[in-house]
C-alpha positions, -999 to 999 in steps of 0.1 A, spaced: 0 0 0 12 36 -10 13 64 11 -8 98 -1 28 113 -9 40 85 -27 9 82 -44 14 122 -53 44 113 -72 29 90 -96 0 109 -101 21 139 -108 43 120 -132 31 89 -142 2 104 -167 -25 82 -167 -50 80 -132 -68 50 -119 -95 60 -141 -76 62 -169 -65 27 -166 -95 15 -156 -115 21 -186 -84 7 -211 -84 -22 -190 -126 -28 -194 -116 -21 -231 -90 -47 -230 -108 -73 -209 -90 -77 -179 -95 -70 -144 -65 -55 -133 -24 -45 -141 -17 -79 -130 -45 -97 -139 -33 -79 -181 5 -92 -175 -9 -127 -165 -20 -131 -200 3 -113 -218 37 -120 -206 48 -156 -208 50 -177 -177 87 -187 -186 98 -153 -183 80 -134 -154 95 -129 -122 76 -147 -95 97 -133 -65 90 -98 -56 119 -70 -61 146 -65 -37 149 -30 -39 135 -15 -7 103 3 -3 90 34 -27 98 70 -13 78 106 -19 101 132 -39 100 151 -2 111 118 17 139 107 -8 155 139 -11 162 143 27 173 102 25 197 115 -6 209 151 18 219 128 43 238 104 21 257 136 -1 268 146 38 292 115 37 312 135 13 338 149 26 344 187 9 381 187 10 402 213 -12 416 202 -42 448 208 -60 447 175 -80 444 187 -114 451 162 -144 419 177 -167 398 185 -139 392 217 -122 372 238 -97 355 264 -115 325 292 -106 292 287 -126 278 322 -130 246 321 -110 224 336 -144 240 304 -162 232 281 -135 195 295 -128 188 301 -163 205 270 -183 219 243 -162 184 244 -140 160 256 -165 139 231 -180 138 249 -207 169 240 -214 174 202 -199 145 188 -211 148 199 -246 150 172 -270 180 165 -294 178 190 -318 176 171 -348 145 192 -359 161 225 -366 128 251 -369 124 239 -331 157 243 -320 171 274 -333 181 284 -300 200 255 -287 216 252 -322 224 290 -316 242 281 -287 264 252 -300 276 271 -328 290 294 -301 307 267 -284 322 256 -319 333 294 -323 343 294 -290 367 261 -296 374 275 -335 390 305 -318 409 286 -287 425 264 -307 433 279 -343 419 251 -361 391 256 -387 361 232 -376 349 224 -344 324 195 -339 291 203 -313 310 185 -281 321 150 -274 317 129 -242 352 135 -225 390 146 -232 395 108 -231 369 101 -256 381 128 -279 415 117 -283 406 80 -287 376 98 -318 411 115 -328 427 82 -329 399 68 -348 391 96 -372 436 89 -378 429 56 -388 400 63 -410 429 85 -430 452 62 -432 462 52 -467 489 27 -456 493 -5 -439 506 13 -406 485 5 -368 513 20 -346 499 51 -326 524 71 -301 509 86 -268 534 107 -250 538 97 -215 532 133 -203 492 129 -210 468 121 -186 467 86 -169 427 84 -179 433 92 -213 461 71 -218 439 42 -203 409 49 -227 432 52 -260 444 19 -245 412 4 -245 399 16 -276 427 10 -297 426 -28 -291 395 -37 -311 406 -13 -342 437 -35 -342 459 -7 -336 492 -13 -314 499 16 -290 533 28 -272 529 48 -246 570 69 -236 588 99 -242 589 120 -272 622 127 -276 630 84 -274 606 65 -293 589 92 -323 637 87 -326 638 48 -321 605 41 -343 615 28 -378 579 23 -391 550 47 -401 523 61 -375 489 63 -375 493 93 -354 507 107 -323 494 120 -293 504 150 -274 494 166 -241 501 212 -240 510 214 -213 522 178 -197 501 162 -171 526 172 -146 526 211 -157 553 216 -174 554 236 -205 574 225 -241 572 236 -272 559 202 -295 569 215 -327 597 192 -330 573 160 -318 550 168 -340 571 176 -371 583 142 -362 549 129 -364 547 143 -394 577 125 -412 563 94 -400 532 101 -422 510 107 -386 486 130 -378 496 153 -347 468 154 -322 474 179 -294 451 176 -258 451 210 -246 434 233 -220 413 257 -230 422 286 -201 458 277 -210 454 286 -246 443 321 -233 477 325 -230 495 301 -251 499 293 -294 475 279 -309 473 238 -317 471 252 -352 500 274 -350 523 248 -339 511 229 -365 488 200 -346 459 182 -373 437 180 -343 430 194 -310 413 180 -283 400 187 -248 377 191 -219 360 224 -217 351 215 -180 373 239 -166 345 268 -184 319 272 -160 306 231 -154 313 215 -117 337 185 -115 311 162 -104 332 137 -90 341 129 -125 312 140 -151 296 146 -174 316 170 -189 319 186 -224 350 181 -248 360 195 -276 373 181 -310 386 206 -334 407 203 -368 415 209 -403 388 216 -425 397 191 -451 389 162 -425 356 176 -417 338 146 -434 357 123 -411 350 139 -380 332 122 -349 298 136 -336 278 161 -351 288 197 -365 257 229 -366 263 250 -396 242 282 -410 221 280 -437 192 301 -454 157 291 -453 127 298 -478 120 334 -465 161 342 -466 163 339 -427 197 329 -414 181 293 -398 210 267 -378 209 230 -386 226 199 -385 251 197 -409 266 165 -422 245 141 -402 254 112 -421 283 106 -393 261 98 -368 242 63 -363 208 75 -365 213 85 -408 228 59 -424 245 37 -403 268 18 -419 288 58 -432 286 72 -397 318 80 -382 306 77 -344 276 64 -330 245 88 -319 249 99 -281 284 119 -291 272 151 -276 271 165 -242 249 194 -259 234 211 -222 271 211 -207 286 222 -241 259 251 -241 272 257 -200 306 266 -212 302 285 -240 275 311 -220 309 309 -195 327 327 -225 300 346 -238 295 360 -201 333 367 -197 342 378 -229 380 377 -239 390 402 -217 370 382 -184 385 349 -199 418 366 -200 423 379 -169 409 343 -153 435 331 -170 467 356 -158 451 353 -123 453 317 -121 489 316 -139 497 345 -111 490 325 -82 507 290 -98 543 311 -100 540 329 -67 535 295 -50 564 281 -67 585 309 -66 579 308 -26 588 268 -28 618 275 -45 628 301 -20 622 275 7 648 249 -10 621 229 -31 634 218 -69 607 220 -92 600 193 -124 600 221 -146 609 262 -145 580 264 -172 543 259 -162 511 273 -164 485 261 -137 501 232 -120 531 229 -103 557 194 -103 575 196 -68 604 171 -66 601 165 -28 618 129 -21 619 114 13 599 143 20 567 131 1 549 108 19 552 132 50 539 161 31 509 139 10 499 133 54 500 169 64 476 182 35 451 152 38 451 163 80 447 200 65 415 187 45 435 195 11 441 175 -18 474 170 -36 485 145 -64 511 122 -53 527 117 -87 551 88 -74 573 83 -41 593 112 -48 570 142 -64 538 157 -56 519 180 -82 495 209 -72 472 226 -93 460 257 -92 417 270 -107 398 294 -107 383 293 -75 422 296 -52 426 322 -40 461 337 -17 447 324 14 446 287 4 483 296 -16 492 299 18 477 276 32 495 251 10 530 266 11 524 255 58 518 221 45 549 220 27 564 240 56 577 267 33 595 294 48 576 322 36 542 334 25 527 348 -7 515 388 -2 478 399 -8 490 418 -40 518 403 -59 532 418 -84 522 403 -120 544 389 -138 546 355 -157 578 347 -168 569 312 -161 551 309 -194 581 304 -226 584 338 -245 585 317 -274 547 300 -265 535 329 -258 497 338 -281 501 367 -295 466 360 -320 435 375 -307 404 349 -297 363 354 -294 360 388 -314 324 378 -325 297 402 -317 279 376 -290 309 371 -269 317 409 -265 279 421 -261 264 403 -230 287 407 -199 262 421 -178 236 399 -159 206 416 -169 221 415 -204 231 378 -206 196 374 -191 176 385 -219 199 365 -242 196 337 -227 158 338 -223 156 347 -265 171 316 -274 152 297 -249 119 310 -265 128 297 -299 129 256 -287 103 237 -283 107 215 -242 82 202 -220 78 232 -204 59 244 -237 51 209 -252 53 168 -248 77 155 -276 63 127 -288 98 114 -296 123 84 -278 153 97 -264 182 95 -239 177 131 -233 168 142 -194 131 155 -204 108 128 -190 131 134 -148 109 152 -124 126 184 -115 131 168 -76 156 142 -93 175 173 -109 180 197 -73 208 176 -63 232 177 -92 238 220 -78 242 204 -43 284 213 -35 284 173 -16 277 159 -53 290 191 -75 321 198 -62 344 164 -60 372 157 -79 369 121 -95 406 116 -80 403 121 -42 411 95 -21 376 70 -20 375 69 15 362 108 14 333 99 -9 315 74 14 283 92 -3 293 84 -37 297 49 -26 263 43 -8 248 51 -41 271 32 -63 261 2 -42 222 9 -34 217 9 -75 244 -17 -82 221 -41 -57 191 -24 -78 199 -36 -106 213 -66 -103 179 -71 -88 161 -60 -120 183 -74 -140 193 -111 -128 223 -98 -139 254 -104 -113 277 -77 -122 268 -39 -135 286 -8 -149 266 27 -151 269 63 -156 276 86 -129 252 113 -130 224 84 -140 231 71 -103 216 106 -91 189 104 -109 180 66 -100 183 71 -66 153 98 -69 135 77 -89 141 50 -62 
């Protein structure tokens, strides 16, 4: 028997009342729910034992269950780095996008004369990329920075006019996107080999697919990758460069240092780490590969009146046109985080994303220059946001004092630690870091600026987002009325039922969307130790256990975010 409240829910969400039912069952014949799956699902394969999966909650009852399990996170400060980053979502981005239904529950926009304002907004983001990265085309967003380079990998492969299957990863990328290359290079028969530049694109005799770069390394530091990739090159590869897109506010371009394609995460833009997703990435290149690209690519055309209209271009690469042509399969796109991070430039502007960018820089190279005063030798002199401190017997002693301190740190192996430096550090917890390393001095409250931690050679001297819509809405009120423009040109459920399948969020009650913003959930950084995310792991179990349940499976892999939303559908 259901509670009133529970019975609220469905009646709220479900669609059809007991009425309803009623009279399709009397047209159908049958007495009851039960009395309908009697006779229409075969014996062999119902389930006579009843679920295992607890009793139902109301949206009121299972949000305070899920406050209480988010509390288990511990909210430590985190200098971890490698792709993922505290950032500030600008409160008329998160009240107007990232929690407007208007915006989440929207369906893919496959039909453009109901989607011109979504489509408007994913162009930016390709402009947005277009302009970070020098290349010519951007595609509309990819799952991650891992996914995107092994799509770069495959879209290599798909060029490939010889017999070659060798593909180069430089050891200074991340670990996670070393792992995923890895994994999806084995199917496609390619052979990866993971090392240092300078060693194997010398030692390898045979032609590449392509090689993979990271600008700047994993552990900070800063090289030019001309020479790798000119390398690359002679081996009849194509150069693909993972960058950062707050970095490139400062340094060349992928194009200009002559990469075929760039790749990233545009995570660090606006969208919480999320204790690992979902994020946006971004996969740019050269325009004469554009029918090769993963994912899908929004383009302007005219339509009968001679109105600018946005559509879909080149569909054909995705699964749902011609399958056996398409060049990645349909859910490529993280189109609502995508649409987060380019409103984080449009709000900004050049000159907001510019000075983010000097600030963060700033901060990295007084904290080093106060190590280095202290006796600390640093992995590299050149860096732009993360720092490589070579601390020896030291290490272990310092990883202890930040975890008591509630900070984060990457222990990089038994003799270095790495800290990285956002958006959201300020010189208070600088200093706090430079006690735990028991530095001698402190950093000031206003340093001078100065940078010469970034090469004079890398330096960007070509100007980025000079369109009209990322210099015209930097006020709120402004970006406001933007934002609610395009909103009223797309057809959601808060205007309309779309009578359409989908993977899309539309059909979640706004209760199971409230705790994605919750700082226990938004703010973790997929890297900290597990013991701090004893929340994260009640729910990975509860709907692990669920679905095995539903299933009859014994084992199960899912989604992060999807685990949120179970556990309010619970």
């Amino acid at each position: 028997m259901l509670h009133n409240s529970q019975k609220d829910f469905l009646k709220r969400h479900i669609g059809p009342s007991s009425e309803d039912q009623n009279k399709m069952l009397n047209q159908l014949k049958y007495k009851s729910l039960d009395d309908l799956i009697d006779n229409t699902v075969p014996k062999k394969i119902k389930i006579k034992d009843e679920l295992t999966i607890g009793d139902s909650n109301s949206e009121y009852e299972a949000l305070r269950k899920l406050k209480a399990i988010s509390k288990k996170n511990q909210i430590y400060s985190n200098f971890i780095g490698m792709g993922y980053y505290g950032t500030y979502t600008p409160y008329v981005i998160l009240r107007n996008i990232l929690e407007n239904p208007g915006w989440y529950t929207s369906y893919t926009p496959y039909q453009p004369e109901v989607a011109q304002g979504r489509l408007e907004m994913l162009l930016n983001f390709q402009q947005m990329i277009v302009d970070f990265t020098g290349m010519d085309i951007a595609n509309a967003s990819l799952l991650d920075e891992g996914t995107a380079a092994a799509e770069a990998m495959g879209l290599s492969h798909r060029l490939n006019k010889k017999d070659s299957s060798l593909v180069f990863v430089s050891e200074d990328c991340h670990p996670q996107t070393i792992n995923v290359i890895q994994t999806r290079a084995e199917p496609m028969g390619l052979k990866v080999l993971v090392g240092k530049e300078n060693e194997i694109l010398d030692q390898v005799k045979e032609d590449l697919v392509c090689g993979i770069l990271q600008y700047p390394g994993t552990l900070g530091d800063i090289k030019d990758p001309s020479e790798s990739i000119s390398k690359i090159h002679k081996k009849n590869g194509k150069a693909i460069l993972a960058c950062d897109l707050l970095a490139l506010a400062k340094l060349k371009t992928p194009r200009e240092l002559g990469a075929d394609i760039a790749i990233g995460s545009s995570q660090r833009f606006g969208i919480p780490m999320g204790y690992g997703g979902p994020h946006a990435a971004f996969f740019a290149t050269k325009d004469e590969f554009k029918r090769s690209m993963p994912g899908r690519i929004v383009g302007v055309s005219v339509d009968r009146h001679g109105n600018k209209a946005y559509r879909l271009s080149l569909q054909t690469r995705e699964q749902h046109i011609r399958r056996d042509k398409a060049t990645s399969n349909i859910c490529t796109a993280q189109a609502l985080l995508a649409i987060v991070s380019a409103a984080y430039a449009i709000y900004h502007g050049p000159d907001g994303i510019k000075n983010i960018s000097e600030r963060v820089s700033q901060l990295t190279k007084n904290f080093a220059d106060k190590l280095k005063q202290s006796g600390y030798e640093l992995y590299s002199d050149y860096f732009f946001d993360t720092v490589t401190i070579i601390t020896k017997e030291k290490t272990d002693q310092i990883y202890k004092n930040a975890l008591d301190q509630k900070v984060n740190i990457r222990k990089v192996n038994s003799e270095m630690l790495a800290v990285s430096f956002d958006e959201k550090k300020n010189v208070y917890r600088a200093n706090q870091l430079l006690k735990i390393f028991n530095a001698a001095e402190s950093i000031k409250e206003n340093p001078t600026e100065n940078l010469p931690n970034l090469p004079k050679n890398l330096l960007r001297t070509s100007k980025y987002l000079e369109h009209p819509v990322f210099n015209s809405y930097h006020s709120e009120t402004e970006m406001l009325r933007y934002l609610k423009k395009l909103e009223d040109k797309d057809i959601a459920l808060n205007r309309t039922m779309i009578a359409l399948g989908s993977c899309t969020m539309k059909l979640n009650a706004v209760a199971e969307m409230i705790p994605i913003s919750w700082r226990e959930f938004a703010e973790p950084h997929p890297f900290v130790p597990i013991e701090q995310m004893e929340g994260f792991r009640t729910l990975f179990t509860d709907l692990k256990n669920w679905l095995r349940s539903i299933t009859g499976f014994s084992g199960v892999s899912f989604n992060l975010m999807q685990v949120l939303k179970e556990n309010m559908q619970a």
